[in-house]
ZAKOL-199518 format. One line per 4 residues: number of its first residue (from 1); their letters; for each residue y, x, z of N, C-alpha, C, CB. Coordinates in Angstrom, 3 decimals. Atoms other than C-alpha are relative to their C-alpha. Glycine has a CB too. Layout:
BEGIN
NUM	A	Y:X:Z:Y:X:Z:Y:X:Z:Y:X:Z; ...
***
This chain:
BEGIN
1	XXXX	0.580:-0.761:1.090:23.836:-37.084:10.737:-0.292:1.441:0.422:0.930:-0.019:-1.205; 0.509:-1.414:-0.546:24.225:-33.727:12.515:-1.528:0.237:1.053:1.330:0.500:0.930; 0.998:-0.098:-1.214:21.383:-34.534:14.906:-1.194:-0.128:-1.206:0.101:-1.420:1.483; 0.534:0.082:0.800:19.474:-35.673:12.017:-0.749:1.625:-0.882:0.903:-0.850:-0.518
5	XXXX	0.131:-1.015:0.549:19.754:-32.598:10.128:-0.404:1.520:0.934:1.183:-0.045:-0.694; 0.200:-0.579:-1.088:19.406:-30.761:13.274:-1.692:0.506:0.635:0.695:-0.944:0.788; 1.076:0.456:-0.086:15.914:-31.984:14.071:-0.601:0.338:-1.237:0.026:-1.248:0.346; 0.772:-0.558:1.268:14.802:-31.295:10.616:-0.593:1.443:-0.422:0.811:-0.214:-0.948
9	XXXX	0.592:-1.777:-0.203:15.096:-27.439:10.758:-0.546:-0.004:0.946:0.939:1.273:0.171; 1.719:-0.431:-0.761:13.410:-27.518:13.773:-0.997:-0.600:-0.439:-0.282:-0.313:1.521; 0.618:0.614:0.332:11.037:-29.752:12.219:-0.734:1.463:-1.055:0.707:-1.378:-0.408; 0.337:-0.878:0.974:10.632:-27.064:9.339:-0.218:1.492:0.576:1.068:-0.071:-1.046
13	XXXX	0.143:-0.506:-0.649:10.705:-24.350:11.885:-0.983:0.635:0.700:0.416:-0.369:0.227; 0.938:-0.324:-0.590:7.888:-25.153:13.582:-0.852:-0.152:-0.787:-0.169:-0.458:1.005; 0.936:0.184:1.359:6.013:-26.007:10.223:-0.364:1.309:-0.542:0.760:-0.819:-1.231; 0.531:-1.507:0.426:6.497:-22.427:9.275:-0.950:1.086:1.089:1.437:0.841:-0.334
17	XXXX	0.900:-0.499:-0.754:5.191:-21.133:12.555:-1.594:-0.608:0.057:0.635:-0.059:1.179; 2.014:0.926:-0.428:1.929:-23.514:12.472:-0.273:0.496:-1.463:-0.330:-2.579:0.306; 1.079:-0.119:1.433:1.382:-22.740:8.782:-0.369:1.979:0.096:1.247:-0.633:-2.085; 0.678:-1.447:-0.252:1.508:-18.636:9.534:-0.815:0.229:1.626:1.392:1.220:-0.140
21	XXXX	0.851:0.155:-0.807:-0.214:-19.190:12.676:-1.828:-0.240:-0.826:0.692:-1.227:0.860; 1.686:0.885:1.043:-3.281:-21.172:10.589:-0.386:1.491:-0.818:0.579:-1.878:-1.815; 0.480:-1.341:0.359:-3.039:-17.780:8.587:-0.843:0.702:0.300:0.565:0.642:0.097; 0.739:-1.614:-0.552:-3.571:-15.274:11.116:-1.503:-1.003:0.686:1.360:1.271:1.790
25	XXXX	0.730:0.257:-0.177:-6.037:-17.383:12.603:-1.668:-0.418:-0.564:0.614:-0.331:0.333; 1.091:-0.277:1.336:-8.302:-17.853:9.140:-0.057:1.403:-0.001:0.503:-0.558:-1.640; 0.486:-1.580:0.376:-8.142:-14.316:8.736:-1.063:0.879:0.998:1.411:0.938:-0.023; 0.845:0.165:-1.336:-9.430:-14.061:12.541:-1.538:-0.458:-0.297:0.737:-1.189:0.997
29	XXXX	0.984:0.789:0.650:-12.314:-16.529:11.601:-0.455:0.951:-0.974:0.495:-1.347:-0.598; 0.482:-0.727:1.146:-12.787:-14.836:8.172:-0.657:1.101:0.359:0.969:0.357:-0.876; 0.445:-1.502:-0.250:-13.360:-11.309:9.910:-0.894:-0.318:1.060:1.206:1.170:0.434; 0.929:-0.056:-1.399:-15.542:-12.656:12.781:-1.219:-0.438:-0.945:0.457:-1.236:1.582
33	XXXX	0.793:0.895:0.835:-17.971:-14.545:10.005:-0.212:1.126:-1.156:0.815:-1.548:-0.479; 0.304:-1.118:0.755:-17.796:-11.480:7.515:-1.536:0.921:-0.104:0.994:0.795:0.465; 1.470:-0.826:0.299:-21.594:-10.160:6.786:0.191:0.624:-0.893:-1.259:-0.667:-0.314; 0.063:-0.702:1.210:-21.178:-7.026:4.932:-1.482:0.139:-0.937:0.479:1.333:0.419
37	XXXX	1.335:0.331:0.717:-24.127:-7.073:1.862:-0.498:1.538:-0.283:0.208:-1.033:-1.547; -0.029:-1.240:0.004:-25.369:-3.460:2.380:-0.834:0.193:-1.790:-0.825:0.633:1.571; 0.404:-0.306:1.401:-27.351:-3.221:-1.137:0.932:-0.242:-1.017:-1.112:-0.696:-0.356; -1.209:-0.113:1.426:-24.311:-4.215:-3.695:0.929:-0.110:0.722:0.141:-1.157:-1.338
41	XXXX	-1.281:-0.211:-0.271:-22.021:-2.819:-1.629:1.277:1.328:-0.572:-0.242:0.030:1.297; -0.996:-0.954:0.864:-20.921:-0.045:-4.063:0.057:-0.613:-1.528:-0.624:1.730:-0.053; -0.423:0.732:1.035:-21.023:-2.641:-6.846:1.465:0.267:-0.424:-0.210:-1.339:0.332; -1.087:0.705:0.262:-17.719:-3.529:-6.777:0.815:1.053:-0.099:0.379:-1.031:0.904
45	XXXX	-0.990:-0.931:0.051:-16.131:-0.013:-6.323:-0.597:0.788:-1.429:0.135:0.945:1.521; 0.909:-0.460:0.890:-18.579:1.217:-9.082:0.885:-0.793:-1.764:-1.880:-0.703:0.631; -0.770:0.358:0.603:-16.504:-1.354:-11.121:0.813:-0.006:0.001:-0.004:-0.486:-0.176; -1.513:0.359:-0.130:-13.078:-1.735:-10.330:0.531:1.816:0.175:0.398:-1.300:1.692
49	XXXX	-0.595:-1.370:-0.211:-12.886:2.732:-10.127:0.607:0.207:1.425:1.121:0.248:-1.063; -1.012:-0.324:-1.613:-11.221:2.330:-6.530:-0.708:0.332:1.090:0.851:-1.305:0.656; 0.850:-0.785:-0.872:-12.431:4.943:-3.972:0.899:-0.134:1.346:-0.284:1.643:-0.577; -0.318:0.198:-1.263:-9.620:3.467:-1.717:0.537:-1.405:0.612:0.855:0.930:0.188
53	XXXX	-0.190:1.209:-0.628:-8.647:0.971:0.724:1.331:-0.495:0.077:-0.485:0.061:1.198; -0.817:-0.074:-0.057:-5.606:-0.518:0.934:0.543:-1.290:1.277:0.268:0.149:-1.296; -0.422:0.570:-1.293:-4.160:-1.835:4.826:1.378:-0.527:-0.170:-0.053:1.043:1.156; -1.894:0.771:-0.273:-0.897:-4.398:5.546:-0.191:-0.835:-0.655:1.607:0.707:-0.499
57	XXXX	-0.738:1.700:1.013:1.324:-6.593:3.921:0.411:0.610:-1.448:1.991:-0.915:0.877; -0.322:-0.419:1.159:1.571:-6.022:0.517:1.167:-0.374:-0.849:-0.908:-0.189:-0.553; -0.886:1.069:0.615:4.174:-8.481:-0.379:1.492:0.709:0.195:-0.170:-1.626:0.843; -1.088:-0.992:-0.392:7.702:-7.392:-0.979:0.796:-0.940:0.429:0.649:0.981:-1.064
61	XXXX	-0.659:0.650:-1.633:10.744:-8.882:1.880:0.334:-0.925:-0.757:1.361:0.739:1.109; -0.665:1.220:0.226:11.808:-10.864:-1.022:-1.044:-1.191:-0.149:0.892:0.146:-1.252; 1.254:1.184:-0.157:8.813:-12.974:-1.415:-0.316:-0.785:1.103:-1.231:0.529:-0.151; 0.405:0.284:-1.172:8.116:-13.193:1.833:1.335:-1.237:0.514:-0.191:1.542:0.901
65	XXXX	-0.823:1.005:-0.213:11.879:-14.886:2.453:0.025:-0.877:-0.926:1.106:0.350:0.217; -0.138:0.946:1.000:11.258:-16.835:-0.659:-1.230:-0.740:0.878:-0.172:0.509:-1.781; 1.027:0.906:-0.862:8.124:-18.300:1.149:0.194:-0.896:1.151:-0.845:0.757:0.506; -0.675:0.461:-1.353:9.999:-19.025:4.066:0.563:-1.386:-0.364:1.270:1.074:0.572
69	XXXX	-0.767:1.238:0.246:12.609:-21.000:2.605:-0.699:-0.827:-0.488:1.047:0.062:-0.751; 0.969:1.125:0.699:10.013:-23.037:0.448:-0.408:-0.956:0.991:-1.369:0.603:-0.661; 0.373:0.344:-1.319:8.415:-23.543:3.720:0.429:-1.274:0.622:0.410:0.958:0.775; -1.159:0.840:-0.220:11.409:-24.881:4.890:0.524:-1.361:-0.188:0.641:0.453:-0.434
73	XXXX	-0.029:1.036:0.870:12.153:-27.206:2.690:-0.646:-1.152:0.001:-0.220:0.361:-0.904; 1.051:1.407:-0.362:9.377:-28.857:2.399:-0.054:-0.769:1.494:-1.631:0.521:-0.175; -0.007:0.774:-0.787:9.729:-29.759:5.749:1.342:-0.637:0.342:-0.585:0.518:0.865; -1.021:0.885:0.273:12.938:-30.803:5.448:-0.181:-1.183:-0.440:0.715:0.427:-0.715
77	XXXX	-0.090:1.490:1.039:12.269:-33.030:2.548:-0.840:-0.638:0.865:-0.632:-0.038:-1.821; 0.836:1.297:-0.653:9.207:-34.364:4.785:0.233:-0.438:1.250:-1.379:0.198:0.085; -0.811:0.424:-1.308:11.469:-34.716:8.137:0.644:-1.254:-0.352:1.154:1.094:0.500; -0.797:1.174:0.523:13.757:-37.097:6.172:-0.936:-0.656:-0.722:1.253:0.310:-0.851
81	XXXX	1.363:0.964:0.687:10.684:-38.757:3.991:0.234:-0.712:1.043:-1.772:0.571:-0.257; 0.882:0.667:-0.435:9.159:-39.624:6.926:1.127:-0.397:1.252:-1.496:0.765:0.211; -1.263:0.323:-0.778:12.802:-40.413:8.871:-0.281:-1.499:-0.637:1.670:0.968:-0.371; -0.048:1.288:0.951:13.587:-43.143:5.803:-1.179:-1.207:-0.252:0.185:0.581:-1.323
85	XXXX	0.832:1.308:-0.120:10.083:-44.701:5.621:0.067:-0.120:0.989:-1.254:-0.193:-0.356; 0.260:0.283:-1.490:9.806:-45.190:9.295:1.264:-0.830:0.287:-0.158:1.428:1.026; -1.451:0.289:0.089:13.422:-46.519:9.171:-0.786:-1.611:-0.776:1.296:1.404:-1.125; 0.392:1.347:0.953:12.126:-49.011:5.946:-0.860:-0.846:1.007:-1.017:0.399:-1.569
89	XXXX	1.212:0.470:-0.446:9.249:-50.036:8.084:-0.015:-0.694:1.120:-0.807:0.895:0.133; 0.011:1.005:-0.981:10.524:-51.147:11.042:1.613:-0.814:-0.097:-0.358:0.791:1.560; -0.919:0.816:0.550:13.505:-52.822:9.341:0.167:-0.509:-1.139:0.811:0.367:0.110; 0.214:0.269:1.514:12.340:-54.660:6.230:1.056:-0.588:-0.058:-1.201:-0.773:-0.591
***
């Protein structure tokens, strides 16, 4: 059972690195594909009053470890899912 459970966090581990990987790498993508629209490009500040920009992570540390663990989890629960069917499947 310890090996089991063992394998799972890394399982969930590397789930969290491939899912913030996929992140930075959309955002990559996103900014290489970005055509700014020079005629309604003071639309939007014209509406929303904001004359500034705002750079980073906006998120506060607890969110961010709440994301984590979620993360986590889920690959937990789908380490053992996919332990138990695979288990059912080749031992009906």
């Amino acid at each position: 059972m310890k090996r089991k459970i063992f394998r799972s966090l890394i399982f969930a581990i590397i789930l969290v690195i491939v899912y913030y990987a996929f992140q930075m790498l959309m955002g990559v993508y996103l900014t290489w594909k970005y055509v700014p629209d020079i005629l309604d490009s003071y639309s939007a500040i014209d509406t929303f009053g904001s004359h500034q920009v705002a750079f980073g992570v906006k998120a506060a540390p607890v969110e961010v470890v709440a994301e984590v663990i979620i993360i986590m989890v889920i690959g937990v629960v789908t380490y053992f899912s996919g332990s138990y069917v695979t288990k059912k499947i080749r031992n009906p």
